[in-house]
C-alpha positions, 0 to 999 in steps of 0.5 A: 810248559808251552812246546817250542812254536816252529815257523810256517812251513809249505803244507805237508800234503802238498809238500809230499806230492811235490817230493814224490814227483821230483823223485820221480823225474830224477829216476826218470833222469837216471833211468835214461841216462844209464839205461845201458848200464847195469845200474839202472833203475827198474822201468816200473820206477818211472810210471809212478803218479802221485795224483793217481796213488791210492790216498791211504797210502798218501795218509800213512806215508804222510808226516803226521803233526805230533798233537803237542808239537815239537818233541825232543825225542823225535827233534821234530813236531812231525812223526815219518812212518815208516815204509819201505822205499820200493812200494812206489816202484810197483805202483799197480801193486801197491794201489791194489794194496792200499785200495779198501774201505776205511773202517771196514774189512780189508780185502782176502788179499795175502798173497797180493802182500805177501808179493809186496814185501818180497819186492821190497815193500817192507815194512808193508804200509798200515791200513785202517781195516779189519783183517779177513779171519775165519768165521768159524775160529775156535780157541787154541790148544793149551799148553803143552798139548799145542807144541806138537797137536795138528791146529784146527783148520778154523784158525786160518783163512785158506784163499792163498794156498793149493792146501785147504786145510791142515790134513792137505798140508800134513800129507802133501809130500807123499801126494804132491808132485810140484815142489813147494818150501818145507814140503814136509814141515806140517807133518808133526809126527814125521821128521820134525818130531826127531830134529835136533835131538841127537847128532847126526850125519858125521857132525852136520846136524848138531843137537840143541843140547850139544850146542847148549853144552858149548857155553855156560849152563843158563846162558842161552835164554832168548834167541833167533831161528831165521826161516825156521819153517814151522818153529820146530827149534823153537818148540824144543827150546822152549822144552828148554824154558829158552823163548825163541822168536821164529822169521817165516814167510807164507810160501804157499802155506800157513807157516806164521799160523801154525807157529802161533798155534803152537805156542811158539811166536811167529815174526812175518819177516823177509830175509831183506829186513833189519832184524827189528831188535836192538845191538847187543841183546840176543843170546843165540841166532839160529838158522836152517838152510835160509842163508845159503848160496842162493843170497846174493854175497853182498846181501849175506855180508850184510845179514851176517852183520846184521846178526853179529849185532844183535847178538850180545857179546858171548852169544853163539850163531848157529848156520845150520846146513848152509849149503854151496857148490864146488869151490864156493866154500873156499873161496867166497864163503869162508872168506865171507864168514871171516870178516865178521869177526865170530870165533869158530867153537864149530866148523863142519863140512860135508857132502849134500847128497840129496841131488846127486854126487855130480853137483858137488854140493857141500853143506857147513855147519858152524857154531859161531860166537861173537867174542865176549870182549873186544867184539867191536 
């Protein structure tokens, strides 16, 4: 059956471009007007030249003729890919990015991408190249032995980080002064060896088998760790038969190949995306000290939200160790995690100690449930 024939329209290339610039010279408009105000737009956002930008970008971001014409899913003949709506507003960047050989290997270029998504080019645009590997890969370990075995330095490529190999990043803690994310994550036969398998701290570090008694035995089968540095929770819930997929970003360090190569999944996700997965789905959402008072509190409404909805009606959020000042908790936090709606099976606070009493730092643990019924 002949697909619905659609009338002429402007050529979609040029279309494109003429949209582009006309965005432009509204921002422009905007960014003139109200550069007082603090809702003004980054001045990066006016020197945005479409003439200029790369072409790749051009063709990824391009709407693509669908071969078969008008589609009923799509109620279109064209598929939008998607891209995240800041890339254009770092435009040196992004051309940086999106300049390449077609066909060919991409450039050694993580932490130029890396700096990208954490401006808010997220989902960072495809590109028509070979991503730059190891020359000397060898094949992981199996099973079991992967879950808690130091990786071959072969399974990463070492140009973005202070640490060229595995051993580095296992003793940097004892040899490195500077501060860095999860100093400490990559020694396996440390501190992550004994995370999550008893309480401890006066009822602030729960254990996973303690939280998986709150609900009915074999309830909890899929699940969430947000920033879960080296997939530690995974791998214990994994020990558990319960699959986890675990968020982490490269912060001077090779987290997503480490969680690979224990077996675990990795997922390259900043904190600022959507969670990619659909209402109602996820048993349990877990996360480490991520969503703390360092989030803008608009942002974390929105996040908290976002994991009040994929979780299916039953299924528990564990905020693990969220750590705030003075009155914050009171005040703002608390308030906060009330209007999403979770029933409190847990709510424990306690002094963060670690910088010194003068702060007055608090942590909270909570275990939070999306209630079974009337959850809307």
């Amino acid at each position: 059956m002949d697909s619905p024939k659609k009338p002429k329209s402007f050529p979609t290339n040029l279309l494109f471009l003429f949209i582009l610039m006309s965005s432009n010279l509204l921002t422009l408009f905007v960014s003139t007007t109200f550069n007082n105000s603090h809702c003004s737009i980054p001045s990066s956002s006016i020197n945005i030249n479409p003439t200029k930008t790369a072409s790749e970008f051009l063709a990824i971001t391009s709407p693509q003729k669908l071969p078969f014409g008008y589609n009923n899913n799509f109620d279109s003949d064209e598929i939008l890919p998607p891209v995240g709506m800041p890339c254009t507003l770092f435009p040196d960047y992004l051309n940086r990015y999106m300049s390449y050989k077609v066909n060919g290997s991409c450039p050694d270029d993580e932490l130029l991408a890396q700096k990208l998504l954490l401006k808010g080019c997220e989902p960072l645009p495809r590109r028509r190249c070979r991503p730059a590997a190891s020359k000397e890969a060898i094949e992981p370990y199996p099973i079991p032995k992967s879950l808690w075995t130091k990786p071959s330095d072969t399974s990463v490529v070492w140009t973005a980080y202070t640490c060229k190999s595995y051993e580095c990043l296992v003793n940097r803690k004892r040899n490195q002064k500077a501060f860095d994310d999860c100093k400490d994550c990559f020694d396996l036969k440390g501190r992550e060896k004994t995370r999550w398998l008893k309480p401890k701290g006066d009822g602030i570090n729960l254990s996973i088998d303690e939280v998986l008694a709150s609900v009915k035995p074999g309830s909890i089968r899929i699940g969430l760790d947000i920033g879960g540095g080296v997939a530690t929770f995974a791998v214990r819930m994994r020990e558990r038969n319960i699959t986890i997929v675990t968020t982490s970003m490269n912060l001077n360090g090779p987290f997503n190949n480490f969680i690979a190569s224990r077996g675990v999944i990795p997922l390259y996700l900043s904190i600022s995306q959507r969670l990619p997965f659909f209402d109602n789905t996820l048993d349990i959402v877990h996360s480490m000290h991520v969503l703390s008072n360092w989030i803008p509190s608009t942002m974390l409404q929105f996040m908290l939200f976002d994991i009040y909805r994929v979780l299916r009606p039953g299924g528990l959020f564990w905020l693990d160790n969220f750590f705030c000042v003075g009155e914050q908790l009171d005040k703002l936090y608390t308030p906060l995690i009330d209007s999403i709606g979770f029933k409190k099976v847990k709510w424990v606070v306690g002094r963060k100690l670690d910088r010194g009493p003068d702060l007055e730092e608090k942590y909270l643990t909570a275990l939070l449930q999306k209630p079974l019924k009337n959850s809307w």
